[in-house]
N, C-alpha and C positions, 0 to 999 in steps of 0.2 A: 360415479366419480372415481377415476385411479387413488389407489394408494398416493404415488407421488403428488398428484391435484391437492388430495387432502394436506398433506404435509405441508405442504407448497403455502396453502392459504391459511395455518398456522401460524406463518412466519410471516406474511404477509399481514395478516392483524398484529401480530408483536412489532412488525418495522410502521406501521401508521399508528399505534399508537406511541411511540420512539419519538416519531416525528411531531407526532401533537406536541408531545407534552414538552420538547426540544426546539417547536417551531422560532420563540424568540434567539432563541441561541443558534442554531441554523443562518438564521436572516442577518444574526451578528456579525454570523463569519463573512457574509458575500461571497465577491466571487476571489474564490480563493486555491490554493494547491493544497494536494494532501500527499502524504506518502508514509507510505505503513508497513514498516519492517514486523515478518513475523505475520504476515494478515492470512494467515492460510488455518493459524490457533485459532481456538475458543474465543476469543475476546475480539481477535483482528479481523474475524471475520463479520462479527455482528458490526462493529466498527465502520468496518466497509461496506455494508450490506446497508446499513442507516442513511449513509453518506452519498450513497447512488439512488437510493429509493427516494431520499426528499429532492431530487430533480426530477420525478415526476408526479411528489406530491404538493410541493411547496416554489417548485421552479426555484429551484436553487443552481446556482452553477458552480460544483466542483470540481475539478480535475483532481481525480482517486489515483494512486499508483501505488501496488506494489510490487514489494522487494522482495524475493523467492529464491529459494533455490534450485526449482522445478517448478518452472512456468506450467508446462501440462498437466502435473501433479496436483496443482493450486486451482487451476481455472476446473478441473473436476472436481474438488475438495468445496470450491465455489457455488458450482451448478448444483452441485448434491444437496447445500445448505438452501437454497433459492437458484429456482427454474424460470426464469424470464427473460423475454427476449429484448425487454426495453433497458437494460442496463448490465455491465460486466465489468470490472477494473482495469487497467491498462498492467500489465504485468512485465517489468525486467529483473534479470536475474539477480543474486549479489554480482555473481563477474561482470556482469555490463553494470551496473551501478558503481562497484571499485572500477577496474579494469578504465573506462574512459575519462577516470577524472570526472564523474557525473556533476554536474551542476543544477541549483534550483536556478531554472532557466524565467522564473519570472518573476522577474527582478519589482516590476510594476504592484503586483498583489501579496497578500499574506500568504504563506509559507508555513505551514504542518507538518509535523513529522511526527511518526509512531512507532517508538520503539519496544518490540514484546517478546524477543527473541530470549532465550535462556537455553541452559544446558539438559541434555536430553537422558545422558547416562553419567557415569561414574567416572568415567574415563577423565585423566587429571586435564588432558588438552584440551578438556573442549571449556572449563575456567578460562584458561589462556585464549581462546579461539573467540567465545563472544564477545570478552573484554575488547581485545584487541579491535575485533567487527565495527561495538560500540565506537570506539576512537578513532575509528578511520571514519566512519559514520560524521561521527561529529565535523572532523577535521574537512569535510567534505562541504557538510552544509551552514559551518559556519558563516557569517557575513556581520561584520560592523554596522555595515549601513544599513542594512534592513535585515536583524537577525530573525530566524527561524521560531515559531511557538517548537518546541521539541519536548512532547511525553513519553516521560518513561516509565512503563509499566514496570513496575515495584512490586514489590509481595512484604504481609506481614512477617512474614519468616526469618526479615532482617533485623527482629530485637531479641535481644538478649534473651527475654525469657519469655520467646515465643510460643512455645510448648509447656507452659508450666501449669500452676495450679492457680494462677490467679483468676477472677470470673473474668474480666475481660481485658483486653490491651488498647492503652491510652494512645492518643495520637501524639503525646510529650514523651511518651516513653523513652528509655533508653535505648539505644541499637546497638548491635554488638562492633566489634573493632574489626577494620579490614586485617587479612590475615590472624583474625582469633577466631572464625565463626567456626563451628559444628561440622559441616558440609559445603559443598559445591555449590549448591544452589544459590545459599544463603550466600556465601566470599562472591560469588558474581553477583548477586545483586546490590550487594554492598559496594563494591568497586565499582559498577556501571554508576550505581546513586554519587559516588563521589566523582567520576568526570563529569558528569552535570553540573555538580554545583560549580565545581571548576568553572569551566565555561560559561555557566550561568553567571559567576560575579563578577568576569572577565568581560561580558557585555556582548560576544560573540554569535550567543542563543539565549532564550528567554524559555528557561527550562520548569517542569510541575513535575512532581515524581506524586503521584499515587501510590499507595502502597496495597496491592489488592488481596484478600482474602480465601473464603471458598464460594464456589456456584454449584448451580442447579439448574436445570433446564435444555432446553431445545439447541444442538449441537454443542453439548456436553459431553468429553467420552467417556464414554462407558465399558471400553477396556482399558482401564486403569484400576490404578491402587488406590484412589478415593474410595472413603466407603461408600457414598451415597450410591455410587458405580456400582460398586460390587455387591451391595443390598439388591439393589434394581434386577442384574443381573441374574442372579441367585431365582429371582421370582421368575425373568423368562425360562430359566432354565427348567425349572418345575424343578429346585433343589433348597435345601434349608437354607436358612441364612444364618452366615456363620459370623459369629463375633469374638475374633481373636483377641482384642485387648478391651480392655479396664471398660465396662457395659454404661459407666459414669464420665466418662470421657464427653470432654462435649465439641460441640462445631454448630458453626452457624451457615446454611446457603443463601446467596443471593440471586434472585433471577436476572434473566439476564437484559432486560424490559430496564429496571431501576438502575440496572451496570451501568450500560451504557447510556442511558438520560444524564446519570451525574457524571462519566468520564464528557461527557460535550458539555455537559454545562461551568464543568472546572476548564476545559480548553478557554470557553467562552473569557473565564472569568479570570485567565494566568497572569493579567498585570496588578490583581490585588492578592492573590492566591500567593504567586509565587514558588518557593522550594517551601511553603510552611506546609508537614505532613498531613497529607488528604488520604481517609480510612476510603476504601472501595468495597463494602460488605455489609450482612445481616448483621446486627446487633442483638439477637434473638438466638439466645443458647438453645440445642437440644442435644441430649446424653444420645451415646449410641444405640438403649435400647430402648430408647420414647424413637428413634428415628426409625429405627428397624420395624417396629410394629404400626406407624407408620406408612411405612413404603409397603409391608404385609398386605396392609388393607387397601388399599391404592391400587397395585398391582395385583393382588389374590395371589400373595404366595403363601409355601409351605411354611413349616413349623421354624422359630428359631432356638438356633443352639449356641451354648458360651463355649468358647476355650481358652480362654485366656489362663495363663499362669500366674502361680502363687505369688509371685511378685507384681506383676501388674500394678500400677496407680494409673490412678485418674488423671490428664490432660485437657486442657481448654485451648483453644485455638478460636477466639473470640474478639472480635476489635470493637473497641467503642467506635460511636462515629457522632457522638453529640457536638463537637466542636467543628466537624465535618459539615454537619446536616445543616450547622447556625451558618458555615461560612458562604455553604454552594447555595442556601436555599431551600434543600433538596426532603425529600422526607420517601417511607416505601410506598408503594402499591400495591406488589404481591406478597404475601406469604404463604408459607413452604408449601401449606395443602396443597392449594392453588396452584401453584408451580409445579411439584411433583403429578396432579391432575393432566395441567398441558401436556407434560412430559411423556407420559404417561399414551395421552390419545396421538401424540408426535412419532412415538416410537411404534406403537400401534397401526399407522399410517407409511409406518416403513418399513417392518420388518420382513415385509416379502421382499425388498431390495436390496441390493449388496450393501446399502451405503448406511443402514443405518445406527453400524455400531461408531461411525465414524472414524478419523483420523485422530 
């Protein structure tokens, strides 16, 4: 069996069990359109990958498209996560989606849309540049008579005291103020959440904001500045793993098997759901040095070492999801072992390839 064979049928057990356990929600949708801004990320691709594979596990009929900036870019970023020839997404660019005045052309069936786009650097335009995207977005696929389902992937990073010392953050919480947030990230997210709901009370789009968390698992990147990344990393590299801040710090991963079960089954469920906040995450604290020793043993790395400074505190970055899990239904499957396990043999399965530190 190729390295790629193997990888290949890791994810192909992760997208069947997707669909098991999604098959009423699946069947709920029928035959319906999808379109998925942003499906070439972490999340839009498993997304995508679920939504083509239950038509030739459940005969579903969807029509998938996404929205890219680099069609060829994406259909490789595609094939690398899943090799098969029985399914691919229909890919146009953002310019041909703005540029022709795109319309959801079917008018007759439901109408999805996925939005997961965010800002990539520092640079003050690109606040400016998704916001704007978002509401041309919107202005695009708005319709009175048969408004659009429109999700938008949210992050807990938009409440006030996301990063603090509390053990976990409530789905009531407070969010911070457009124009008062901390960073980039956090003022787009915040601004996209608030043209949704616009639109949403306006009757235009029937909009669900999740607000997502951290992950773990099978196309995950792994050059990034997540730790769970750079723990992982540290072990292929056959180097220590190094813990720059507070070793009590904690975070939670979710896989990406329970992600996406409960982002379809909130799609499923967004005329009782609504704009009321839906947590998308483990609820299951670990400090960074119960995680590191962890991934240690997992992956057989070296030794670890602190450096953190005299100043350093502790941070939590934890969401409750109790009022979440009572509204979707929903409860976990994997935990973290588990999951850093798959990962673990997934990465293993690709590391002779170019592709598998991913995009």
């Amino acid at each position: 069996m190729s390295f790629s064979r193997r990888a290949n049928n890791l994810i192909i057990s992760d997208l069947t069990e997707i669909v098991r356990t999604s098959e009423d929600d699946m069947n709920y949708f029928g035959k319906s359109s999808w379109t998925v801004f942003g499906g070439s990320g972490f999340v839009g691709r498993w997304l995508t990958a679920s939504l083509l594979f239950s038509s030739e596990y459940i005969d579903t009929e969807f029509e998938v498209t996404v929205v890219t900036r680099d069609k060829t870019k994406s259909l490789n970023n595609f094939q690398q996560f899943i090799q098969s020839d029985l399914f691919e997404p229909k890919y146009i660019t953002v310019e041909e989606f703005l540029g022709k005045n795109y319309k959801l052309d079917k008018k007759e069936i439901p109408n999805y849309c996925i939005f997961g786009a965010t800002p990539t650097t520092n640079i003050p335009r690109d606040l400016l540049d998704i916001t704007r995207y978002f509401h041309s977005i919107i202005d695009i696929v708005s319709d009175i008579d048969n408004p659009p389902v429109v999700m938008n992937l949210s992050s807990g990073a938009v409440y006030k005291n996301a990063f603090g010392r509390q053990e976990s953050i409530l789905e009531d919480d407070e969010i911070q103020v457009a124009g008062q947030g901390i960073n980039l990230y956090q003022e787009c997210k915040i601004s996209i959440e608030d043209i949704l709901s616009n639109r949403t009370k306006a009757g235009l789009i029937k909009g669900v904001n999740p607000r997502l968390f951290s992950f773990a698992g099978p196309g995950f990147p792994l050059n990034s500045h997540f730790a769970v990344s750079n723990f992982i990393m540290s072990c292929l590299n056959r180097t220590e793993i190094c813990i720059t801040g507070h070793p009590k710090t904690s975070r939670s991963y979710m896989d990406p098997v329970d992600m996406t079960s409960w982002l379809l089954r909130l799609l499923r469920m967004h005329e009782n759901i609504g704009l009321n906040p839906i947590h998308i995450g483990s609820d299951s604290p670990i400090c960074m040095d119960e995680l590191a020793s962890i991934i240690q043993k997992i992956f057989v790395g070296k030794n670890i070492r602190y450096t953190q400074g005299l100043s350093a505190i502790p941070n939590s970055y934890v969401p409750s999801t109790a009022k979440t899990r009572e509204l979707l239904g929903v409860g976990y499957n994997w935990n973290l072992e588990r999951t850093l396990s798959k990962w673990r043999d997934f990465i293993g399965a690709k590391e002779h390839t170019s592709e598998f530190l991913w995009e």
